[in-house]
C-alpha positions in Angstrom: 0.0 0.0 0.0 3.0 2.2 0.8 4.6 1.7 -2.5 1.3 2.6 -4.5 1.3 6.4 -2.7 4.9 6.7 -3.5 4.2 5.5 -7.5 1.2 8.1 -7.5 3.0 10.9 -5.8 5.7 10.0 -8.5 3.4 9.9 -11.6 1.7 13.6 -10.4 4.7 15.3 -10.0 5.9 13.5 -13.0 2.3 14.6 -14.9 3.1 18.3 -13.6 6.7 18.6 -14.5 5.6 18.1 -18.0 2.5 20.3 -18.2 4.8 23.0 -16.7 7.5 22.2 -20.1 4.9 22.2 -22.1 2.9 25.6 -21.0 6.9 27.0 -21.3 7.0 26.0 -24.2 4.2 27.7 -25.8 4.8 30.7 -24.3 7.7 31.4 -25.8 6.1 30.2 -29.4 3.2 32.5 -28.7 6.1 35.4 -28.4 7.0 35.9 -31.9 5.2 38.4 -33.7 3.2 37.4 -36.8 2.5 38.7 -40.3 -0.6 38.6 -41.8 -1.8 39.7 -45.0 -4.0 43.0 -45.5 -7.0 39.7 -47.0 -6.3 37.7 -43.3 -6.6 41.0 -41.5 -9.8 41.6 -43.1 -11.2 38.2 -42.6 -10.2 38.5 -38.7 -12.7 41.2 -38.8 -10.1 44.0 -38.7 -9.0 46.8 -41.0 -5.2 46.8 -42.7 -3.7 50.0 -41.6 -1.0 50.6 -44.4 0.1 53.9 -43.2 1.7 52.1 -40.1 1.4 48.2 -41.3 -0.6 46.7 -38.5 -4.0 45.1 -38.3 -6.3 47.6 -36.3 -9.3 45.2 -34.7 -10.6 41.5 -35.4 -8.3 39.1 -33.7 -5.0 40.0 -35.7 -5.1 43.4 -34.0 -1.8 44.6 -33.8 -0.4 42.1 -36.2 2.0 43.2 -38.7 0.6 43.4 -42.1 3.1 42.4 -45.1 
């Protein structure tokens, strides 16, 4: 009975290490800025600002539009 605790408090940590990798992981992914084009912008529901090439609105707002 003692040795099943020990294996489950092993496996949880074990199950938490890897979520906390994994949630680093895409953090740093989610960092990098993104392009869109002026069409994506538009069908995000935003408006291409070309005057200062960023998305304004929708959900690429504040994307940079190439």
């Amino acid at each position: 009975m003692r040795i099943r605790r020990i294996l489950a408090a092993v496996i949880a940590t074990a199950a938490l290490t890897g979520l906390g990798l994994t949630g680093a992981a895409t953090a740093t992914a989610q960092g990098a800025p993104s392009v869109v084009t002026p069409s994506e912008c538009r069908q995000g529901g935003g408006m291409p600002d070309l005057a200062d090439n960023l998305c304004k609105g929708g959900t690429h707002d504040g994307e940079q539009v190439d």
